[in-house]
C-alpha positions, 0 to 999 in steps of 0.5 A: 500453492496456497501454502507459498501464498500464505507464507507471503501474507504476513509481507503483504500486511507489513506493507499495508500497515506501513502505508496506513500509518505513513500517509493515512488510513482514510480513503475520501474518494467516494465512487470506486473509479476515484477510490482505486486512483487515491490507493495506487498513487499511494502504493506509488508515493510509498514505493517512491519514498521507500526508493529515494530513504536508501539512496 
């Protein structure tokens, strides 16, 4: 099991680099309520993106 997980890290950090380096790195939200709402609208705003470049 951990080795399929590890085989699927280097995917996972392929997307995190990309999200960094498309809508910015920093999170400004201060308490981790507000924190977790920026990074999934992100992830959202990312996959979004990603959906309309191929269409």
């Amino acid at each position: 099991m951990s080795r399929l997980w590890y085989n699927r890290r280097w995917m996972v950090e392929t997307v995190f680099s990309s999200i960094k380096r498309t809508l910015d790195s920093a999170v400004r939200a201060r308490s981790w309520h507000l924190e977790f709402r920026e990074m999934v609208l992100k992830c959202a705003v990312y996959n979004l993106r990603r959906t309309v470049r191929y269409l």
